[in-house]
C-alpha positions as CSV (number, residue, x, y, z in Angstrom):
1,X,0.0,0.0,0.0
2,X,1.6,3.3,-0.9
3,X,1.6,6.0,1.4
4,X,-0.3,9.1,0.7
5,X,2.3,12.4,0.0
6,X,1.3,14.8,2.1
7,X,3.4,17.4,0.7
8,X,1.7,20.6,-0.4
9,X,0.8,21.4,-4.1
10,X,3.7,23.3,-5.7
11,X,2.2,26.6,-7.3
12,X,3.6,30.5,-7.0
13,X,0.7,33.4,-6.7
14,X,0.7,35.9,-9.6
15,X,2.2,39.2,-8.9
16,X,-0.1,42.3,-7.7
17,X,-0.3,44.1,-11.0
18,X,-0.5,47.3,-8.4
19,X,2.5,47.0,-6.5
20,X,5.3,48.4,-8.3
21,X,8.7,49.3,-7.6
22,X,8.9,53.1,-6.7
23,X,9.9,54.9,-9.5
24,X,13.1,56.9,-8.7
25,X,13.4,58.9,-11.8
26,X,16.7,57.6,-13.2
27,X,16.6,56.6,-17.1
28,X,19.2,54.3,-19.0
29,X,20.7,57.3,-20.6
30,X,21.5,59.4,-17.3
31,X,24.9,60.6,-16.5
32,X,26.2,61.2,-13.5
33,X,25.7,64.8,-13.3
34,X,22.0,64.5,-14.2
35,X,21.4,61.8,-11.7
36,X,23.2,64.5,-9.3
37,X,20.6,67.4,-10.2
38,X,17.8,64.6,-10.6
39,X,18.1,63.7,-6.7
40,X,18.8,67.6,-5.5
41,X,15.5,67.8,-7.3
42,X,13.9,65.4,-5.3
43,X,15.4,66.2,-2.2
44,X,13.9,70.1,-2.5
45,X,10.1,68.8,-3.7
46,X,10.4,66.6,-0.7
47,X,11.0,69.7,1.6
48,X,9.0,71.6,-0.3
49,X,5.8,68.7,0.6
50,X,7.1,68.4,4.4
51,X,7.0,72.4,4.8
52,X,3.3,72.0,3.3
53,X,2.2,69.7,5.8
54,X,4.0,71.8,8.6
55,X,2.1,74.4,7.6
56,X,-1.3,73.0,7.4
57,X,-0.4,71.4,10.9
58,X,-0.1,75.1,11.9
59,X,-3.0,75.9,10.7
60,X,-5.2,73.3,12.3
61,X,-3.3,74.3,15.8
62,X,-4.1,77.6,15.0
63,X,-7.8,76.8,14.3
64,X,-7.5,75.0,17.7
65,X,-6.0,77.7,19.6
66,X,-8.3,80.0,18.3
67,X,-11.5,77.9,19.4
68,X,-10.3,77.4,22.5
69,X,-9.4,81.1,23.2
70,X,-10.3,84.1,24.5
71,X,-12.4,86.5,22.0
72,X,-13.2,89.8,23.0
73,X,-14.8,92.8,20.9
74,X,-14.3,96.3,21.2
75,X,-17.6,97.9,20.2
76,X,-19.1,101.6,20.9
77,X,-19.4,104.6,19.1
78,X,-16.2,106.2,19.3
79,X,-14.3,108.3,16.9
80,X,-11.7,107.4,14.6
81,X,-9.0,108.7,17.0
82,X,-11.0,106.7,20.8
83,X,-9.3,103.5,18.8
84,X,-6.7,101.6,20.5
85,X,-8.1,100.5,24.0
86,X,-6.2,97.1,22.9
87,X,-2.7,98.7,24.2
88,X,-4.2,98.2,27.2
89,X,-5.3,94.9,27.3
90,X,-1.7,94.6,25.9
91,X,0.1,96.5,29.3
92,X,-2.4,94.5,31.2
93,X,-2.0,91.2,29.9
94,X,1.4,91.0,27.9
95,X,4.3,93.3,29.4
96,X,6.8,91.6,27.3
97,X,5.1,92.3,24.2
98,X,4.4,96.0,25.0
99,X,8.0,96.6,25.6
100,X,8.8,95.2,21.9
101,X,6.8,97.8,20.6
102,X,7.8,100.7,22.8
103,X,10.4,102.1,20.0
104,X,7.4,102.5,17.4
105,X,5.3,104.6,19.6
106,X,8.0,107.0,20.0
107,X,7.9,107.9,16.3
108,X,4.0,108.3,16.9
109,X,4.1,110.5,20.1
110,X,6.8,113.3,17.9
111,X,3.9,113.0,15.4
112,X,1.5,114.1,17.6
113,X,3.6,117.0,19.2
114,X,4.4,118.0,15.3
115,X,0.7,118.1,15.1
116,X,0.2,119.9,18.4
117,X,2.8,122.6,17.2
118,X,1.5,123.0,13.5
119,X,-2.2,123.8,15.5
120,X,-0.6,126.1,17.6
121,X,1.1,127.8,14.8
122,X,-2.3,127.9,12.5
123,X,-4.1,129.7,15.6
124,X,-1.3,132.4,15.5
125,X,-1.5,132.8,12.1
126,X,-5.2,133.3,12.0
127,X,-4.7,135.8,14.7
128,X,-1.9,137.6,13.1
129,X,-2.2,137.5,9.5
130,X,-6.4,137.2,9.2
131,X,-7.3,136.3,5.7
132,X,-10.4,137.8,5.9
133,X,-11.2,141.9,6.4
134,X,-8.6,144.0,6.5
135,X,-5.5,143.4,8.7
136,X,-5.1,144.5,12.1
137,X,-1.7,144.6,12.1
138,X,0.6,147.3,9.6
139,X,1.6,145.4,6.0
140,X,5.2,145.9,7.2
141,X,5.6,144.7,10.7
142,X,8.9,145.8,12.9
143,X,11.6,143.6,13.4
144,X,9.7,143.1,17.1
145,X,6.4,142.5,16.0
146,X,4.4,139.0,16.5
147,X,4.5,138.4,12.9
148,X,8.4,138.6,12.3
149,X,8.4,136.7,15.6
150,X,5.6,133.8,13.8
151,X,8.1,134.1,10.9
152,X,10.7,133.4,12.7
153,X,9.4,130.1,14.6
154,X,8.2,128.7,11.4
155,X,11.2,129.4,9.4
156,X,13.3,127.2,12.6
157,X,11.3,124.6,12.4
158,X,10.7,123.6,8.6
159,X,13.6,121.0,9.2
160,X,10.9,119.8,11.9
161,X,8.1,120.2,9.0
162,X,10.4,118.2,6.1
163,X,11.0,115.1,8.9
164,X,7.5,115.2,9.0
165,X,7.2,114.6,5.4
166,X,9.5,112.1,5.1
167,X,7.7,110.3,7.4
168,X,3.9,110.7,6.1
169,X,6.0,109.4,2.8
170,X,6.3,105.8,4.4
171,X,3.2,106.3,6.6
172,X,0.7,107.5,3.9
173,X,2.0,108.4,0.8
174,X,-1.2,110.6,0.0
175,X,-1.3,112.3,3.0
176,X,0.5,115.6,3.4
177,X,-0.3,116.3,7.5
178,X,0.5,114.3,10.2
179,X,-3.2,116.1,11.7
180,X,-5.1,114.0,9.1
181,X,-2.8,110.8,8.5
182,X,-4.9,108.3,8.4
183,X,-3.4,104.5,8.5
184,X,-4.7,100.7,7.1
185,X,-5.7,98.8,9.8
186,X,-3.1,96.3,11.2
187,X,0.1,95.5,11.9
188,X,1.5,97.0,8.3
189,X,2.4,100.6,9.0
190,X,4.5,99.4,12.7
191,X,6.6,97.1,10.3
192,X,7.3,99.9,7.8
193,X,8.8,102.1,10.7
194,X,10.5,98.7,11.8
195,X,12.3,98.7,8.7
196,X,13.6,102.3,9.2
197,X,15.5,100.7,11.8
198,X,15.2,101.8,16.1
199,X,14.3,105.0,16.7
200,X,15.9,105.0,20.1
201,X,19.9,106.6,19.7
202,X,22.7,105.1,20.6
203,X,23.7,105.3,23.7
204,X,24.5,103.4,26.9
205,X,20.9,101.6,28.3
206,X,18.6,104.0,30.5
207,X,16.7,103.0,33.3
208,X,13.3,102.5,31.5
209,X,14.5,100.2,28.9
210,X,17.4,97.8,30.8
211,X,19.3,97.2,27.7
212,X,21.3,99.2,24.8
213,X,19.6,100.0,21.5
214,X,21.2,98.6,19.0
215,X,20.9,101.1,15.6
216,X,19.1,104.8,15.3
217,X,16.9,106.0,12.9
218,X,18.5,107.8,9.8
219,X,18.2,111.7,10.5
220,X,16.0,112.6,7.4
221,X,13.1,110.5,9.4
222,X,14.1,111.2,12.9
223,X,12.0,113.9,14.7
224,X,14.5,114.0,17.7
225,X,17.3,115.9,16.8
226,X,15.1,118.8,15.6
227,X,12.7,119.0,18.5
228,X,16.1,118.9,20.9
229,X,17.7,121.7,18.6
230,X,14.6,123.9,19.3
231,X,13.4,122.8,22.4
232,X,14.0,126.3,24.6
233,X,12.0,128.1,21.4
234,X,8.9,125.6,21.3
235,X,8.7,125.6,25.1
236,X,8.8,129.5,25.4
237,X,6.2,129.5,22.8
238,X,3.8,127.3,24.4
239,X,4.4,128.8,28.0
240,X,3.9,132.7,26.4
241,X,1.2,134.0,28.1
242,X,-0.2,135.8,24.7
243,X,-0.1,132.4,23.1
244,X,-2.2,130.8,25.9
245,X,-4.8,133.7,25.3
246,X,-4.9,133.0,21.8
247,X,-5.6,129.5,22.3
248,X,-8.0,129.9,24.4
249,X,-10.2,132.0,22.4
250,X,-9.2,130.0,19.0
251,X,-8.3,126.6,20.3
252,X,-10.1,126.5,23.6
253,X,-10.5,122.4,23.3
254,X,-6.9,121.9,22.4
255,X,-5.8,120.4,25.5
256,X,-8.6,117.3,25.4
257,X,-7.8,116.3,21.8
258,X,-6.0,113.0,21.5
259,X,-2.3,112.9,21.6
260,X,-1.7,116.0,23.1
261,X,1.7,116.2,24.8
262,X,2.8,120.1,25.2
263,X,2.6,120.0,28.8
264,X,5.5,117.3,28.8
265,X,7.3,118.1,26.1
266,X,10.6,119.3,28.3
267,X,10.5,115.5,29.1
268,X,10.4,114.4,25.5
269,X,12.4,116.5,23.6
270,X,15.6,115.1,25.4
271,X,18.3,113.0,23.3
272,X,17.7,109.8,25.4
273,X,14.0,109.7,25.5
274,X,12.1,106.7,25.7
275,X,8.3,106.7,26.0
276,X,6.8,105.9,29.2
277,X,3.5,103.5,29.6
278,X,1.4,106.5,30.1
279,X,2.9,108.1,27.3
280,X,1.5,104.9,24.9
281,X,-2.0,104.8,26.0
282,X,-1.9,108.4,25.4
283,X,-0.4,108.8,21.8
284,X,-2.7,108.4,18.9
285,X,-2.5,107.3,15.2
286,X,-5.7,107.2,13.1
287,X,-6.5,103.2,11.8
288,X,-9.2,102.4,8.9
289,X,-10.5,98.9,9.3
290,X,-11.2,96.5,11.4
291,X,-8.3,95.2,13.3
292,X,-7.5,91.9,15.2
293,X,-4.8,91.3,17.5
294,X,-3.5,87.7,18.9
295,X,-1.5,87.8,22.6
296,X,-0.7,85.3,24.7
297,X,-1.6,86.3,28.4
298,X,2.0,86.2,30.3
299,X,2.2,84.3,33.0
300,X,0.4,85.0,36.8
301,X,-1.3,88.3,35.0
302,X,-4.6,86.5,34.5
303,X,-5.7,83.2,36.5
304,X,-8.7,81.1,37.0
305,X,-10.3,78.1,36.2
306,X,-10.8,77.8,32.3
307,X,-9.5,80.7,31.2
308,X,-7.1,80.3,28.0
309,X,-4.4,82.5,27.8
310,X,-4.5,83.2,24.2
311,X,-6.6,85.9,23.8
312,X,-7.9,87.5,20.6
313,X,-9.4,91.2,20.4
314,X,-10.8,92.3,17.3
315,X,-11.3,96.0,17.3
316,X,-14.1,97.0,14.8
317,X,-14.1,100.7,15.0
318,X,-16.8,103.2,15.8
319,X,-17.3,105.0,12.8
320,X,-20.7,104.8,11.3
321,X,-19.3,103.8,7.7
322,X,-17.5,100.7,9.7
323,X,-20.8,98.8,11.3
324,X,-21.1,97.1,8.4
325,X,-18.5,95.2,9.0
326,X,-19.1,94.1,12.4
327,X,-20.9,91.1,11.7
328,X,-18.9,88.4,11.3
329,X,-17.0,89.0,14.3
330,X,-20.4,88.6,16.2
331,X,-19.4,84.5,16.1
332,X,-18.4,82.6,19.4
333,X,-17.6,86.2,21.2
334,X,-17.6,85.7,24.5
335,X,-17.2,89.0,26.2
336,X,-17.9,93.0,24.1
337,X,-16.1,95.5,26.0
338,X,-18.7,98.6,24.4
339,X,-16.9,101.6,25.3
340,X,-18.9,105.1,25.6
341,X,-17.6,107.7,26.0
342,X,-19.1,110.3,28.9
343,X,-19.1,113.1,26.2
344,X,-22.1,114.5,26.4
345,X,-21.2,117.7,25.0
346,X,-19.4,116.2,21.4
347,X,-20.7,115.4,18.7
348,X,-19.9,112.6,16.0
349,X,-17.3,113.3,13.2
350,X,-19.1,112.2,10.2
351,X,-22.5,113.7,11.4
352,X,-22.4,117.2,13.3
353,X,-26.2,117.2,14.3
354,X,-25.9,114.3,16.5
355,X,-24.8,113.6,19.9
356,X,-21.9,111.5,20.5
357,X,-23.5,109.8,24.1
358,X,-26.9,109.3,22.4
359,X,-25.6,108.1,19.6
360,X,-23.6,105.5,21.9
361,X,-27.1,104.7,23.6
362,X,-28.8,103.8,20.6
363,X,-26.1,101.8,19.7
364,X,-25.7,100.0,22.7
365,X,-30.0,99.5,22.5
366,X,-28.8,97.1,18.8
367,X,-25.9,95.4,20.7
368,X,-28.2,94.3,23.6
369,X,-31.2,93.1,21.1
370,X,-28.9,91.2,18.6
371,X,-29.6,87.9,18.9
372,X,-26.8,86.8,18.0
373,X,-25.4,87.9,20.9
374,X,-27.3,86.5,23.2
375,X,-25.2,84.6,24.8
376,X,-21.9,86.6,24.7
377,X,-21.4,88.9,27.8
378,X,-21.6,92.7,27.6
379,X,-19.0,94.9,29.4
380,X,-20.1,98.5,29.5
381,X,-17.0,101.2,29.7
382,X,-17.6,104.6,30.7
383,X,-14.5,106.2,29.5
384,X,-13.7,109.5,29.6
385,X,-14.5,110.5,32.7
386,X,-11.7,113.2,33.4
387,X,-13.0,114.9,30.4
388,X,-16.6,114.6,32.4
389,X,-15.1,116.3,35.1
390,X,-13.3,119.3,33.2
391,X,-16.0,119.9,31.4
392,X,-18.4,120.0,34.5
393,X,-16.1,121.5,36.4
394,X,-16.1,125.0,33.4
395,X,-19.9,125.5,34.3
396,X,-21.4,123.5,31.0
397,X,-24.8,122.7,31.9
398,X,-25.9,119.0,30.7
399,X,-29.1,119.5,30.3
400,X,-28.0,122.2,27.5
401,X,-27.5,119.0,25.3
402,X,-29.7,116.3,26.7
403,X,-32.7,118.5,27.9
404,X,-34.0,115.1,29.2
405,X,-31.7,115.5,31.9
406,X,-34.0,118.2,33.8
407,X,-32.6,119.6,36.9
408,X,-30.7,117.0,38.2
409,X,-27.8,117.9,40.1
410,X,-24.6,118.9,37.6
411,X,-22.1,117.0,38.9
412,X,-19.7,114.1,38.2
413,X,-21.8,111.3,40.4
414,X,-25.1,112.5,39.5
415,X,-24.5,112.5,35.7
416,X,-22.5,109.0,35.7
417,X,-25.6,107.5,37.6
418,X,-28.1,108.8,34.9
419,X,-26.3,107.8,31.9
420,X,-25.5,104.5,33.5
421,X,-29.1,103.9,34.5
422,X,-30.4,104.7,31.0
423,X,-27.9,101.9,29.6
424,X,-28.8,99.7,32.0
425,X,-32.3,99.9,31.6
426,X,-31.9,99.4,27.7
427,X,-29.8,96.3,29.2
428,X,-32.4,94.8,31.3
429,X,-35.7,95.7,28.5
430,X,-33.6,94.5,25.1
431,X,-31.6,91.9,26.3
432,X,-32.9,88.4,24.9
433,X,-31.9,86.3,27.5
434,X,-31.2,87.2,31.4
435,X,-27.3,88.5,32.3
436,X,-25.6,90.8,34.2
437,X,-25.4,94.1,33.6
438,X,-21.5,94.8,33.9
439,X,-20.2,98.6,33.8
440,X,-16.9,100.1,34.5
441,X,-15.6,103.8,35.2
442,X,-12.3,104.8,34.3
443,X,-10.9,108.3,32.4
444,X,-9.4,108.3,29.1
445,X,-5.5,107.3,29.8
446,X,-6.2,106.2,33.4
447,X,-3.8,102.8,33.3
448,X,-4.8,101.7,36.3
449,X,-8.1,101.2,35.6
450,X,-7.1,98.2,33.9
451,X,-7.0,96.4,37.1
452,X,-10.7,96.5,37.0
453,X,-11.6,95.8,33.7
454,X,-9.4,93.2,34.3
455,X,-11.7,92.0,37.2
456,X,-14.4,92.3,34.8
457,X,-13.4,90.1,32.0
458,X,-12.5,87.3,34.2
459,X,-15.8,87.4,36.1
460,X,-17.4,87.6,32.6
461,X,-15.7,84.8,31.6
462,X,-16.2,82.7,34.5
463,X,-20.2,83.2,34.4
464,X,-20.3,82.1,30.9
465,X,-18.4,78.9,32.2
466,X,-20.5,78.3,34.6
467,X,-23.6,79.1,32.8
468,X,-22.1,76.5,30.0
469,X,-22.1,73.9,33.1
470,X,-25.6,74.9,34.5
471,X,-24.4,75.6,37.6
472,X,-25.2,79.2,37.1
């Protein structure tokens, strides 16, 4: 009996007509230097496809970050110079950033004096050489006279004037005075004075900055030297009792406009200057847009239970023409900071008939009924209110511009509380869904005031959490 074979049945499976040897390229006709360039070639579209998914791997962490973070809008309606509320959130939050950007808003605070200085110069003019009617003053003035002496000043400082120029040439090329220079929104027009190198001197390190700068802006764009040359004539200019008179009668609100920085210019108009905090929150560059800025919260200056430290404030403007545009940052906000400004006597830029504080009230009546917002928490900032008290404290009678005022007491507590209990009403009556009515004091370049908005945010944020959790 034959034994059965148990072997296996010899037989080979037909190859995968799909899996084929990687192509790498090479042909039979190739020489060596080809095959060189052939592989340097694949070695760069190989980077070239790793950098790609890098950057879409950056992207999606972005996308994460930026779910996760904090988003805050800046809403009221403010003027196109009340912008900037974000440099606070920036001292507040992010020191370390601030003090990167420190050399950039020296640039913007010589601006402003230039500004200050061409407004005082206009006012002399207009009281010294009228345009209209005859003159007061004989056609040839003696060598003593105010008008040689306004010739004079403006013939010493049209170096001043040409620096300006220079500058408004990599500002805003269409502009031709720093007074109405008017900037895209974003980061843009900082890196264009970042390119123009520091615009701190040389010079060992000063107490304010720790460390040594490390190049100077080129003289045909820096403002220093000039305002140092003629810093005895501007100051005796701005201190001369005739000049105060004139402004008073001609520029009586000169003093309140942004950016103005007379009363320290001794200070600045030194070789080794280097602006302080309050200077910052003080100086003021017009922005067109809507503008959104990313910061990381430093370490210990904000704590609590789920709140992210990135932080992203998108501010949207005031301007009427801007509202448009508000829209689609209404999406998964989670705290509007609405500033309004306690201003009852101004009006707004682009429409003279109407009040600036009413005009923030009706405003603030849309925010509080947009249903898309139901569920974000409103911060209501009073700002302004050392311009409340000046203007109080002059004799203007509020009810002169809001006659619904009556005769209520005209002072500082009494008007706060009826402006604040008119929002707050519109708060508690518009307001889809129940949520508390947050509001803040603080005056225009008050830094410390921070601290509380500060305290606001944070509360704000917590509620929603908790809210989120129902246990609110």
């Amino acid at each position: 009996m034959k034994s059965k074979d148990k072997s296996k049945p010899n037989f080979t499976l037909p190859p995968n007509p799909y899996q084929v040897p990687r192509w790498s390229g090479q042909t039979a006709s190739e020489t060596e230097e080809e095959a060189q360039i052939r592989v340097q070639q694949m070695q760069e579209a190989a980077n070239r496809s790793k950098g790609i998914d890098l950057m879409l791997q950056e992207g999606k962490r972005d996308i994460e970050r930026r779910r996760k973070g904090v988003k805050i809008l800046l809403l009221g309606a403010l003027g196109l110079t009340d912008r900037y509320r974000y440099k606070d959130f920036q001292l507040a939050f992010a020191p370390k950033h601030f003090e990167t950007e420190r050399p950039i808003w020296k640039i913007v605070v010589q601006l402003n004096i230039i500004g200050t200085i061409k407004t005082i110069l206009d006012a002399l003019q207009e009281e010294y050489e009228p345009t209209e009617g005859f003159p007061n003053t004989p056609i040839d003035p003696s060598p003593q006279s105010p008008q040689r002496s306004l010739r004079r000043i403006r013939l010493g400082l049209s170096p001043l004037f040409f620096i300006e120029t220079n500058l408004l040439k990599i500002l805003a090329p269409d502009c031709s005075d720093s007074r109405d220079m008017t900037v895209r929104a974003g980061e843009g027009w900082k890196t264009l004075l970042r390119s123009k190198r520091n615009p701190f001197p040389q010079g060992p390190s000063t107490k304010l900055s720790g460390r040594r700068s490390q190049t100077s802006l080129g003289q045909e764009n820096d403002p220093s030297f000039i305002l140092v040359a003629q810093r005895d004539d501007i100051i005796a200019l701005w201190k001369n009792p005739e000049t105060q008179d004139i402004l008073r009668r001609r520029r009586p609100q000169l003093r309140e406009q942004p950016g103005f920085f007379m009363d320290d210019f001794a200070r600045i108009a030194t070789t080794d200057y280097i602006p302080t905090d309050y200077d910052i929150i003080r100086a003021r560059i017009r922005t067109m847009g809507v503008e959104e800025h990313h910061f990381v919260v430093e370490k210990g200056m904000l704590s609590g239970p789920g709140i992210n430290p990135d932080f992203y404030i998108a501010d949207v403007g005031g301007a009427r023409s801007q509202r448009a545009s508000w829209a689609p940052f209404f999406d998964d906000v989670q705290a509007i900071l609405f500033l309004a400004p306690l201003a009852f006597n101004q009006t707004l830029d682009e429409d003279r008939r109407v009040n600036r504080l009413e005009d923030s009230l009706h405003l603030w009546k849309d925010i509080c009924s947009n249903k898309l917002l139901a569920n974000a928490n409103l911060i209501l900032f009073f700002n302004k209110k050392d311009v409340l008290t000046s203007v109080l404290a002059s004799g203007v009678q509020v009810k002169r511009y809001v006659p619904t005022y009556g005769d209520l007491p005209n002072d500082v507590p009494s008007v706060t509380k009826y402006f604040k209990d008119r929002f707050k009403i519109y708060h508690k009556k518009f307001s889809p869904e129940m949520r508390p009515f947050l509001c803040y004091e603080t005056s225009a370049i008050d830094i410390r005031a921070m601290s509380v908005l500060l305290t606001g945010v944070r509360e704000a944020i917590l509620r929603q959490h908790l809210r989120e959790g129902d246990m609110l």
